[in-house]
C-alpha positions in Angstrom: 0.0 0.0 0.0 1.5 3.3 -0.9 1.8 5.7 1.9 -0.3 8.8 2.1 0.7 12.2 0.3 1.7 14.3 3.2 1.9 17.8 0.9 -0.2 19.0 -1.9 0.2 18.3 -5.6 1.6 21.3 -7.5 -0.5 23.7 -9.4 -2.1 22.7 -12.2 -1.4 24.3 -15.9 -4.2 25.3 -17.9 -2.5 22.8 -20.6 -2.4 19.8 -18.4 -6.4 20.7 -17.2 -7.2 20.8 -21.1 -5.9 17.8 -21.8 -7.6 15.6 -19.0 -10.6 17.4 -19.5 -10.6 16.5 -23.4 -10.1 12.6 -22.2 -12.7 12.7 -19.8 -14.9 13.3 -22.6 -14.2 10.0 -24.5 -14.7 7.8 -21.4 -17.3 9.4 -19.9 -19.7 6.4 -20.0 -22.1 4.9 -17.5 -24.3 8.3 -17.2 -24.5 10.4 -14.8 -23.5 8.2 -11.7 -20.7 6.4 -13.6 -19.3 10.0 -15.1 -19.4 11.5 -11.4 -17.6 8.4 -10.0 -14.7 8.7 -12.3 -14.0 12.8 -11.8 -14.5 11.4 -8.3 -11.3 8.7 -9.0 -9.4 11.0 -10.7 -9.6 14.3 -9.5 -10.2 13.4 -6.2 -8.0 10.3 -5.3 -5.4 10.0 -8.1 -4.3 13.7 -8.8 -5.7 15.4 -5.7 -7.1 18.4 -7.3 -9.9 18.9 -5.3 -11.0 17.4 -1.9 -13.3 15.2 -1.2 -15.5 17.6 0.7 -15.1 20.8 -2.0 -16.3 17.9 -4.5 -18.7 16.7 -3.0 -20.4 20.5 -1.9 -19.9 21.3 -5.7 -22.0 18.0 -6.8 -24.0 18.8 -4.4 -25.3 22.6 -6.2 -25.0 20.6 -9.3 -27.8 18.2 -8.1 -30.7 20.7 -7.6 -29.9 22.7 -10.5 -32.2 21.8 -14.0 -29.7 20.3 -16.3 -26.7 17.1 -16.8 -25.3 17.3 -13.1 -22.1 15.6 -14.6 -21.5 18.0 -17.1 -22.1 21.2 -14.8 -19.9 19.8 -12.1 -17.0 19.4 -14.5 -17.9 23.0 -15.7 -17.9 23.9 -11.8 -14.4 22.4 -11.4 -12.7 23.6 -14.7 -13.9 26.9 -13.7 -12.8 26.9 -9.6 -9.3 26.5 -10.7 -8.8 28.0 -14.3 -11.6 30.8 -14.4 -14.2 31.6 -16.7 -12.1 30.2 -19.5 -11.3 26.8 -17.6 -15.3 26.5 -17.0 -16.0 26.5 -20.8 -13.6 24.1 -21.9 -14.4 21.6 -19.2 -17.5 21.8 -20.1 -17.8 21.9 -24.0 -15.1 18.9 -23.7 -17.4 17.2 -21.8 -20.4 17.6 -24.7 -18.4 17.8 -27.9 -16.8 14.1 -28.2 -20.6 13.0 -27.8 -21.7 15.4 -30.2 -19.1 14.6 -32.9 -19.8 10.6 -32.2 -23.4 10.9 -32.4 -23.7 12.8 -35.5 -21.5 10.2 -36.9 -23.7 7.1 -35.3 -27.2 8.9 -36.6 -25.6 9.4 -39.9 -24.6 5.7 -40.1 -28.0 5.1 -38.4 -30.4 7.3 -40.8 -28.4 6.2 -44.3 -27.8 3.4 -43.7 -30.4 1.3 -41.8 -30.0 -1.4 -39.0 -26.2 -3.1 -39.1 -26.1 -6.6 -38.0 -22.4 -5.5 -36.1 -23.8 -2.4 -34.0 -27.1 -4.5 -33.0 -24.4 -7.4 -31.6 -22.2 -3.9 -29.8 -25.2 -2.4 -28.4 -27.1 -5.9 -27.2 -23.2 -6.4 -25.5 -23.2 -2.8 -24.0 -26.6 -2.6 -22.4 -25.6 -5.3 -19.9 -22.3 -3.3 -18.6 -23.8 0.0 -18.6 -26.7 -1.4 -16.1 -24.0 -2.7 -13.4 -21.9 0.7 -14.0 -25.0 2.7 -13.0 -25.4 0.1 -10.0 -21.8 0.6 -9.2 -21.7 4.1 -9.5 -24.7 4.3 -7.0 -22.5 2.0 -4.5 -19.6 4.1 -5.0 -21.2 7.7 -4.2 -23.6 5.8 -1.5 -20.7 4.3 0.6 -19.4 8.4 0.6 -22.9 9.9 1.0 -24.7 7.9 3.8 -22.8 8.1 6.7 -25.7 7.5 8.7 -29.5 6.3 9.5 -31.0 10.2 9.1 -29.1 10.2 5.3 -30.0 6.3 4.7 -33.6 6.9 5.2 -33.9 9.5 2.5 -32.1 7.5 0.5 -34.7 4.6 1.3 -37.6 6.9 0.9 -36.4 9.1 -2.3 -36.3 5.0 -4.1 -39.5 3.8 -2.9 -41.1 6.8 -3.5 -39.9 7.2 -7.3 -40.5 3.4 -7.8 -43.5 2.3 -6.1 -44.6 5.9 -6.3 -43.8 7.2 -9.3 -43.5 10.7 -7.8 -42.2 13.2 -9.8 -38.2 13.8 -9.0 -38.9 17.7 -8.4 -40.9 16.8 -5.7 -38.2 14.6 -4.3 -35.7 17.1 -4.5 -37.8 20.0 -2.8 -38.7 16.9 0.4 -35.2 16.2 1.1 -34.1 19.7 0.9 -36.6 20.5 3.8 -35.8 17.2 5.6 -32.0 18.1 5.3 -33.0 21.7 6.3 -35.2 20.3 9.7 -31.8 18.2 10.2 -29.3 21.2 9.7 -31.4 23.0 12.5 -31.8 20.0 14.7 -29.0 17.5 14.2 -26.8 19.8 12.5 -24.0 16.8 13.0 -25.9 14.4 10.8 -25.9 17.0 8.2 -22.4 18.2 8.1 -21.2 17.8 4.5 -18.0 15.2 4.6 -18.1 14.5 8.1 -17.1 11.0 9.1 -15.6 9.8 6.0 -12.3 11.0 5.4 -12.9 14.1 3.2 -10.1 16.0 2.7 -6.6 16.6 4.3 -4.3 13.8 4.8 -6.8 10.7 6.3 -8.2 10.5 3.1 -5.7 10.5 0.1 -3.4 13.4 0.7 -3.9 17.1 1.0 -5.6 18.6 -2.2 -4.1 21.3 -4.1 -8.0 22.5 -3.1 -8.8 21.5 -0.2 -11.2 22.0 3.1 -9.6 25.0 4.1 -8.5 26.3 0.8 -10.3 30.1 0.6 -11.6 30.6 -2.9 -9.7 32.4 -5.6 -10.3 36.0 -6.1 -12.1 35.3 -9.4 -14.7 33.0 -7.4 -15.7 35.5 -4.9 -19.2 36.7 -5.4 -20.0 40.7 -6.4 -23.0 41.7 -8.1 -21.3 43.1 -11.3 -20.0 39.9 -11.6 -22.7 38.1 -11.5 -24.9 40.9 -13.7 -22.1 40.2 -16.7 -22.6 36.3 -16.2 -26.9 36.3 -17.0 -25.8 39.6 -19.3 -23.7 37.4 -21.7 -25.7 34.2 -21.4 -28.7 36.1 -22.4 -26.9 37.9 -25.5 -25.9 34.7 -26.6 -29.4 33.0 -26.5 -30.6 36.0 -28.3 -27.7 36.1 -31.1 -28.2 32.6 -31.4 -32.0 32.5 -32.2 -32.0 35.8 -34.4 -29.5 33.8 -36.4 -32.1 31.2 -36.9 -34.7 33.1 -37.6 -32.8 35.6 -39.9 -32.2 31.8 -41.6 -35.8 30.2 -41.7 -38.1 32.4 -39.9 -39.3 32.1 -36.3 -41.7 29.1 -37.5 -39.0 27.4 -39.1 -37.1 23.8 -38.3 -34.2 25.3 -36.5 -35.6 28.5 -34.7 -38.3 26.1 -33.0 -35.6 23.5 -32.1 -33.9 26.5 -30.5 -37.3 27.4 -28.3 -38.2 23.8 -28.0 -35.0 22.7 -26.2 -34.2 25.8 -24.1 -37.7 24.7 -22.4 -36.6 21.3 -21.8 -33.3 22.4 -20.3 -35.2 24.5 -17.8 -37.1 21.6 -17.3 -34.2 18.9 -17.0 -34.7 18.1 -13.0 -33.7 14.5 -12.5 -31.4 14.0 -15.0 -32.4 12.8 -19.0 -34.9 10.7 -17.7 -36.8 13.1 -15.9 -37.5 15.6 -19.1 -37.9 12.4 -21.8 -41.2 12.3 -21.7 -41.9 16.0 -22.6 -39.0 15.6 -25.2 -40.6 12.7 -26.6 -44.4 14.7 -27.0 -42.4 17.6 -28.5 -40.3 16.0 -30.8 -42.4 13.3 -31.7 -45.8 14.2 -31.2 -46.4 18.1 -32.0 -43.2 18.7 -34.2 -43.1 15.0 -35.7 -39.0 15.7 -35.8 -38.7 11.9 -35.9 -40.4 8.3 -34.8 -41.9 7.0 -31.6 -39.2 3.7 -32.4 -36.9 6.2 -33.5 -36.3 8.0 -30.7 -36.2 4.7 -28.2 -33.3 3.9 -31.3 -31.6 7.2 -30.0 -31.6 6.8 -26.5 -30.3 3.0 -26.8 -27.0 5.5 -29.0 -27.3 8.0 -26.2 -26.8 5.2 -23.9 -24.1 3.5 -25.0 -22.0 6.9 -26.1 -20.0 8.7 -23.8 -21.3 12.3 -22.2 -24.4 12.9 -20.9 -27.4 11.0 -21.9 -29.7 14.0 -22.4 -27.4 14.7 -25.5 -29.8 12.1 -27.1 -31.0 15.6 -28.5 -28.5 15.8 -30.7 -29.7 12.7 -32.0 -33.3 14.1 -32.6 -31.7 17.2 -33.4 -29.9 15.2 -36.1 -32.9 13.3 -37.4 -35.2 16.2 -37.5 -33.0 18.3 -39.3 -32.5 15.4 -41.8 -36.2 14.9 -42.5 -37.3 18.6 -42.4 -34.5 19.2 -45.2 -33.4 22.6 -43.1 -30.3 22.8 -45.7 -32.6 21.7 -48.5 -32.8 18.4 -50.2 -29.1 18.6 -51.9 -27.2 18.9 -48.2 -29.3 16.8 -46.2 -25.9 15.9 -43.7 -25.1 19.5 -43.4 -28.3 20.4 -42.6 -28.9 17.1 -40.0 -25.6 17.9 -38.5 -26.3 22.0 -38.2 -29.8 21.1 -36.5 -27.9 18.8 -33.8 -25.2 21.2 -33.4 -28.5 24.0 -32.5 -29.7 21.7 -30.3 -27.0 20.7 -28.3 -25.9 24.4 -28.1 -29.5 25.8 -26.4 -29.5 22.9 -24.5 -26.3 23.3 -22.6 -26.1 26.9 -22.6 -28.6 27.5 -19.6 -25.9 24.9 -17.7 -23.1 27.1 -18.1 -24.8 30.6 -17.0 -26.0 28.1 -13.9 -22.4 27.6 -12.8 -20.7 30.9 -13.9 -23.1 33.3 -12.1 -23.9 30.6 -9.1 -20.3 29.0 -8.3 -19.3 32.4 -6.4 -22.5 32.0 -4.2 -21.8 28.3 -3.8 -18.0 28.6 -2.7 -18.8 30.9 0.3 -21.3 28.4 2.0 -18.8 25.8 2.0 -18.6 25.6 5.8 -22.1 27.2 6.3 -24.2 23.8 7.5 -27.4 25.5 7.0 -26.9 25.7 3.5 -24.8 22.3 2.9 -27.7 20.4 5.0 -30.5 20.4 2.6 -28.0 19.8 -0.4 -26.3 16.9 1.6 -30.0 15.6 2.4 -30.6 15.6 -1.6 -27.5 13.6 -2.3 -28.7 10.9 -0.1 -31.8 11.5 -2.2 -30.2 11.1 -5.3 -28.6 7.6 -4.1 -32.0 5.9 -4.3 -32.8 7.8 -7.6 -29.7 6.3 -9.0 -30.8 2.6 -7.9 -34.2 2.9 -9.0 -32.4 3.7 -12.8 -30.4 1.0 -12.4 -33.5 -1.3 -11.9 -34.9 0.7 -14.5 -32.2 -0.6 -17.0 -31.9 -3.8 -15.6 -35.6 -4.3 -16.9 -35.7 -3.1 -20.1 -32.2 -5.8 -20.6 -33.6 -8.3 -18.7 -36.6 -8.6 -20.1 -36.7 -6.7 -23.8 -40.4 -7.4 -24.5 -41.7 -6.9 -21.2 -42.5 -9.2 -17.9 -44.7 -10.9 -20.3 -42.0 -12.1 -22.5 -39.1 -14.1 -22.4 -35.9 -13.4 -19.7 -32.9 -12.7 -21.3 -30.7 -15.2 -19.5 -27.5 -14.4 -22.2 -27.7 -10.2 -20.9 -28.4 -11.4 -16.9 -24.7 -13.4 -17.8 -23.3 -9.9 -19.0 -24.2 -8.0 -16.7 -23.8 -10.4 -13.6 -20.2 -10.9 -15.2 -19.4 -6.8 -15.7 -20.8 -6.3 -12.3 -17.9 -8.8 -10.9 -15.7 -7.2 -13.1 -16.5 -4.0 -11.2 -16.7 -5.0 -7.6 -14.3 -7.7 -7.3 -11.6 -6.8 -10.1 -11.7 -2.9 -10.1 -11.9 -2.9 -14.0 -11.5 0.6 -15.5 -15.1 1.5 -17.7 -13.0 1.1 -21.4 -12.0 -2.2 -20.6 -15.0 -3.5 -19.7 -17.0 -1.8 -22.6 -15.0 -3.2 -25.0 -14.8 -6.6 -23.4 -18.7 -6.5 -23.5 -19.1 -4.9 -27.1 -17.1 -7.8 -28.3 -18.7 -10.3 -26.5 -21.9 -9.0 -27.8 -21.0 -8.8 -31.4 -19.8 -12.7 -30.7 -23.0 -13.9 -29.2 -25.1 -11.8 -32.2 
């Protein structure tokens, strides 16, 4: 066992940032849960950028806010130690290598028709991605619930999603006011981090931010600052859809993609999941964009692509644009890929003016329990939403057609298998995606 890093890591380059931040892109599988677990690996155990506690309060904002919590925490992070600069590559890094991957799969997809070869890698991947998702919840469970009070959300945010079906805003706003009784009366259930080696050296080391680590000048809050933050965001939103509309009109393809999915981003509590029914009667229903099959098609590529999965936009951007000819019948890509591109772009923008005008409000609570309480009562929360996904997948692989058709005993071996591979081997996420693409591919 190696001994414990007694002094913090040196500074980190904007160059060295850039470059972990464009891998983390690529292997960003296993949605939400699996993303967070492996920022958590390598940011937090391995290089020691941040401790456990600053990560965890930083997840923690990124939880309640509408919008892919992964994505905005790495926006978060890039932007605590590189500025405004280090926010929007961390973020777009995280987005583009889905983006770019996607428009290539829906291409193949669209022109192409089914492919006896990706049916065999996506029947392989389904299986790992359901025990990543159960991993993940392990992972940022065995961190989160330190006690009974933070177990019993957890307990009561699953049964009352799954046996419920009560909507996740709902959940949030419940263990926000449970975690803000707590804070009041127990305010040592609620600390964030206590009891579990956060950061400092009984965890892995000190952290080149850590506990005590005041915030850098750039994220200390003023009202100027945070006046040019929604200022620029809002610019940008308009630019953007005068652009469109200068292109097609305001009834036009494009321009309504543009209002369409800046609704749905506002809308985004819960993760993909949560806002996929009211993307699926937009897209499919009122706008006919695309199929009822073919948008269950596009989340099975959203699934099994790295990045967040509500960038199975860009797949209905893709789609839509390709049957609604934006770019006219002669430049059907260009125009499929422009529309996904539009999507994808008011889609995440609303993240990033989250973060950039929030994150100076969030990094001077980070000792204040009253405010940490009800966000470390809605990451217990999230713990039993993340289980209840996992069941979630573990159905629709389990049993394709339903609990009235047949069990899929070949995808309970896969995933039984990539769930040892997790727990008792430690495998790494590309390892075991490829191992179980190719298995797939051979069994198909």
């Amino acid at each position: 066992m190696e001994p414990i890093p007694t002094a913090p890591p040196p500074p980190v380059t904007f160059g060295e940032a850039f470059r972990f931040w464009l891998k983390l892109g690529f292997i960003s599988f296993g949605g939400p849960a699996g993303q967070i677990a492996i920022m958590h690996t390598e940011l937090v155990e391995r290089r020691r950028w941040i401790s456990e506690r600053r990560f965890l309060h930083a997840l923690n904002y990124c939880m309640v806010l509408p919008g892919p919590e992964a994505q905005q925490l790495a926006t978060y992070l890039g932007w605590l130690m590189h500025r405004t600069p280090g926010g929007i590559v961390a973020g777009a890094l995280f987005v583009l290598p889905s983006l770019l991957i996607l428009v290539a799969l829906s291409w193949i997809y669209i022109a192409h028709g089914q492919m006896p070869v990706v049916a065999g890698i996506f029947y392989g991947l389904k299986p790992a991605v359901t025990a990543l998702v159960l991993h993940a919840a392990h992972r940022i469970g065995t961190r989160v619930l330190r006690n009974g009070w933070l177990w019993g959300i957890a307990v009561a945010a699953f049964v009352a999603l799954f046996a419920a079906d009560v909507p996740f805003p709902l959940i949030v706003i419940a263990a926000a006011l449970a975690g803000h009784l707590g804070g009041r009366h127990a305010p040592q259930r609620f600390a964030a981090g206590s009891g579990h080696g956060g950061g400092g050296v009984r965890g892995h080391g000190p952290a080149l931010i850590d506990d005590d680590t005041p915030p850098p000048a750039h994220a200390r809050f003023t009202r100027a600052g945070l006046v040019r933050v929604l200022l620029a965001g809002l610019a940008l939103w308009v630019l953007a859809m005068a652009a469109l509309a200068a292109h097609s009109g305001l009834d036009g393809a494009l321009a309504a993609m543009g209002w369409f999915f800046t609704k749905a981003a506002l809308l985004t509590f819960g993760g993909a999941y949560a806002v996929l029914p009211y993307v699926y009667q937009g897209a499919v229903e009122h706008h006919q964009w695309l199929t009822g099959p073919q948008m269950i098609d596009g989340l099975a590529l959203g699934e099994t692509t790295p990045g967040p999965l509500i960038m199975v936009v860009a797949f209905v951007g893709f789609v839509g644009g390709w049957t609604k000819q934006v770019l006219g019948p002669d430049a059907l890509f260009a125009g499929a890929a422009l529309a996904a591109a539009v999507v994808t772009f008011f889609t995440f923008l609303p993240s990033f003016v989250f973060i950039l005008a929030g994150g100076p409000v969030i990094e001077s609570t980070h000792g204040d329990v009253r405010f940490t309480a009800p966000l470390t009562a809605i990451t217990a929360a999230v713990v039993g939403v993340i289980v209840n996904l996992a069941l979630f997948f573990a159905y629709h692989v389990l049993w394709p057609q339903g609990f009235s058709g047949r069990f899929d005993i070949v995808s309970a071996a896969l995933a039984v298998a990539a769930a040892v591979a997790l727990f008792r081997f430690k495998w790494g996420v590309m390892p075991l995606l490829g191992a179980c693409a190719v298995a797939g591919v051979l069994l198909r």
